[in-house]
N, C-alpha and C positions, 0 to 999 in steps of 0.2 A: 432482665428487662422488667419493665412494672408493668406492661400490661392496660397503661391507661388508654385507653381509646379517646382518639380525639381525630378534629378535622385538622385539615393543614390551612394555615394563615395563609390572608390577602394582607399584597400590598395596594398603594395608589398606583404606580405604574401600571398594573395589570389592570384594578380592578375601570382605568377608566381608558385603559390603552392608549397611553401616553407613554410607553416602554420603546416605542419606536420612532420617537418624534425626529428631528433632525438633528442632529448634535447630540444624543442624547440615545443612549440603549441601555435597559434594563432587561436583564433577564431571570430566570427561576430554572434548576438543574435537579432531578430525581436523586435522591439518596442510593445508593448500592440498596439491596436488601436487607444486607447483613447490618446494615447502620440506618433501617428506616422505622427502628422504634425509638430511635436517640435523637434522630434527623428529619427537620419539617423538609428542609431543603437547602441546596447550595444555590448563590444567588452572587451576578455579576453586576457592576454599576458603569456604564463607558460615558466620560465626557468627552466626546470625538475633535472636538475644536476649542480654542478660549475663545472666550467671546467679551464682548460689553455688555451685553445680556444676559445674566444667569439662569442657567434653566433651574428651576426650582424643584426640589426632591424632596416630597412629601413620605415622612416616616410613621405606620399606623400602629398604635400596642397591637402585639397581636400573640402574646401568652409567649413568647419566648427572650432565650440572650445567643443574643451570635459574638462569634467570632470574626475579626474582620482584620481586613489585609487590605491596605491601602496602598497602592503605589501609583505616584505620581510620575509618569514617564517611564524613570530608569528603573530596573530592578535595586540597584542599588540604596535607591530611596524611600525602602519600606518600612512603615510601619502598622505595628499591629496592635492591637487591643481587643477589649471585651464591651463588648454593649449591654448594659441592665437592662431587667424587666421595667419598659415603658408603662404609662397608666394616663398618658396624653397624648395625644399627637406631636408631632415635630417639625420644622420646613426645614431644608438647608439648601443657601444658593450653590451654584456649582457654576463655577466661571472658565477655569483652566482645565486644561485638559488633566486627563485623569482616569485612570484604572481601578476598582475597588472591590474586594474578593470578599463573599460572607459563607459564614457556616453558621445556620438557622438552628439551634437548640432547643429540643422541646426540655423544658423545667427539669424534668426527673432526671435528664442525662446530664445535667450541668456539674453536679460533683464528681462523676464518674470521670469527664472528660478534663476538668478543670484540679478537681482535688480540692475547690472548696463549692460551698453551700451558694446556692443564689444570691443569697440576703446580701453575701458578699460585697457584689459590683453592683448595690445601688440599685438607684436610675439612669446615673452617667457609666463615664468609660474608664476603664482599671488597665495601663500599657501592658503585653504579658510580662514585661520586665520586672513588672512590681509583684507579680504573681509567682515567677520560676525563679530557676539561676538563669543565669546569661546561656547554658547551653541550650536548656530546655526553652527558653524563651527564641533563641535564636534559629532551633529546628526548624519550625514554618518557614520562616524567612529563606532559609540554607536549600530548603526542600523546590522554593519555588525557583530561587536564584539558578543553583547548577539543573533543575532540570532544563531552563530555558536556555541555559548555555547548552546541553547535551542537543537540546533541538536545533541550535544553529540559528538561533535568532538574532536577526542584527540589534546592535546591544543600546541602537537609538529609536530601536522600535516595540512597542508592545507585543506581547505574544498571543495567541488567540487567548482569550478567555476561557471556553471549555478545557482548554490542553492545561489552564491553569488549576480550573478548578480540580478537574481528575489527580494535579499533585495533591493540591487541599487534603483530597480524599484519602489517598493514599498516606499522608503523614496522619491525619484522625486513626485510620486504622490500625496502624504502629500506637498510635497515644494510648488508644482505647483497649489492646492489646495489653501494655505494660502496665495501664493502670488498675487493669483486671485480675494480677498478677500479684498486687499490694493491698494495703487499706487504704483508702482513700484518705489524705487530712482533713478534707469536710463529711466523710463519713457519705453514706446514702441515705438519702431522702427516705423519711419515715415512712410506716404504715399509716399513721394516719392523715399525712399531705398526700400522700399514695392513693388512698379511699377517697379524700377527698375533693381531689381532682379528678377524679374517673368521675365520681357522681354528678360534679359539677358540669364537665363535657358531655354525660348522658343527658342532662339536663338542660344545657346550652344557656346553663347560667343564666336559668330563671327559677332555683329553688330555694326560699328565703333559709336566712342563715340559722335559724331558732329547725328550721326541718333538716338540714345538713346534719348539725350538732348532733340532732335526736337520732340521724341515721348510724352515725359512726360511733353511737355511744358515750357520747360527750360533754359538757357544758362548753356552751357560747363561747366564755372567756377561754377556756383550756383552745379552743379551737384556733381562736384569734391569735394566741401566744405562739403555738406553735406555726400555725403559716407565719406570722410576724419573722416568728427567728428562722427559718428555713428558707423562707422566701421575700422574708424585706417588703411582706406584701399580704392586708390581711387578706380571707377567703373573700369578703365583699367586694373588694377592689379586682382581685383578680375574677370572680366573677362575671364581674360587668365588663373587664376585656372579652370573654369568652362567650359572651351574649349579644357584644355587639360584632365580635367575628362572624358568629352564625347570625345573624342579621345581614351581615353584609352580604353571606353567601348565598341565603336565598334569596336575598334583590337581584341577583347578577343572575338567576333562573327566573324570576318574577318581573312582570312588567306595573305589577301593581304595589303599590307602598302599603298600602293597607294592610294587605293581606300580612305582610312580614312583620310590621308593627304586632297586630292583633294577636299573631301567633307567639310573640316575645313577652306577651305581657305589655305592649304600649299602648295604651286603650284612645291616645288623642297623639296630631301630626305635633303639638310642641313638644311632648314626650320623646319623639323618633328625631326630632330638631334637635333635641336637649342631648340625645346619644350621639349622634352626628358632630355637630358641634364640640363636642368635649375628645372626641375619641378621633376625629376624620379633620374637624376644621372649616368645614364646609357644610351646606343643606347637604340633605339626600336628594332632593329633586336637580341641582345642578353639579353632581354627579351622575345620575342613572338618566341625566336628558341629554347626554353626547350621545352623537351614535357611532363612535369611535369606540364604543363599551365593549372588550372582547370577552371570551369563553374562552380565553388560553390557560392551560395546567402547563405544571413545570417540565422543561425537557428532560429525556431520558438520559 
């Protein structure tokens, strides 16, 4: 394991508690232990009805790539892919009913689990089909399929979510098991994206890029090349995900904007506008003025 310390990502459902609206349940599930230096968290997405109003599901960067398991109704109609490191925000409607499985990756574990480099899967989504062979791509799928048969689940209804995620878990550990076993195809994550993401999360990505370099013994450009090719993503960019994460976390303890601006480096409210906006979508003030705002952490 690398060792990097960091916090664990917000999304919008939580951070404005809109995770339980009517139709609509989002949730966030604890890592084992054993996988909670790989794993921010497993997380379920439920569209409980179709509607003619889409409930709308707001996606925030938040320094990771999940894994994702979508199933629409039947087990049978799953598919799965990968989700790139985000560096905007994202909306997507959701109309039909719907089941949706993630496994939340923190950076450094993505080759290890995956067997390639981040830079890999972009911004958008890579099918695992295009990633594995057909057997390895189809293990998830196979893992979630017969355990819901083994439960006795009627085969026109969804199975709990948690009972889903706990396979997730279960097939990750086998993965990460045999991939521990080989060499990775994308190798692991350098010493120096290594360094320089620990620093950066010590920092909460507000240490300019000329004192980074200087830390890890560097030039600018060597530094830029390599997060570029490692992570599809240079250290600036990913920075400012990691700045406006811990931003976000101390609003959700803070009733004052001020205070979390000033402490970030945002010396004026268009600055905190300008991060909000680019990274959420929205003010900060018409997010932290619901009082539907919870302090919910992820289930165990």
């Amino acid at each position: 394991m690398s060792g990097v310390r960091r916090f664990r990502p917000l999304q919008a459902p939580v951070v404005q508690g809109t995770h339980t609206e009517p139709g609509y349940r989002y949730r966030e599930y604890a890592p084992h232990p054993q996988l909670a230096d790989m794993v921010a968290c497993y997380w379920s997405l439920e569209v409980l009805r179709s509607s003619d109003q889409p409930v709308l599901h707001r996606i925030l960067p938040d320094g990771c790539v999940d894994i994702i398991v979508s199933m629409n109704g039947l087990s049978s109609n799953l598919l799965a892919f990968t989700a790139g490191l985000m560096t905007h925000y994202r909306t997507m409607p959701l109309a039909e009913h719907s089941l949706t499985l993630g496994i939340r990756m923190y950076l450094d574990a993505v080759p290890q689990v995956t067997g390639y480099p981040v830079a890999a899967f972009g911004d958008g989504r890579v099918m695992l089909e295009e990633l594995w062979n057909r057997a390895e791509a189809s293990a998830l799928m196979d893992e979630l399929t017969v355990a819901t048969l083994d439960a006795g689940v009627e085969p026109d209804r969804s199975p709990s979510p948690a009972f889903l995620i706990r396979q997730m878990e279960t097939w990750l550990m086998r993965r990460v098991a045999r991939q521990e076993s080989k060499t990775s195809r994308g190798g692991a994550t350098s010493q120096l994206v290594l360094s320089g993401m620990r620093i950066m999360y010590e920092s909460r990505g507000m240490l300019p890029m000329r004192e980074l370099a200087a830390q890890l013994g560097c030039s600018e450009r060597t530094l830029r090349r390599v997060f570029n090719e490692e992570l599809g993503l240079g250290p600036k960019g990913l920075s400012g995900v990691i700045r406006f994460q811990s931003v976000l976390r101390q609003l959700r303890r803070e009733t004052r904007m001020t205070d979390a601006a000033y402490s970030h480096g945002l010396y004026d409210q268009p600055h905190l506008i300008h991060l909000f906006q680019r990274y959420y979508g929205m003010a900060p003030g018409a997010i932290l003025s619901s009082p539907r705002t919870l302090r919910a952490e992820p289930e165990g």
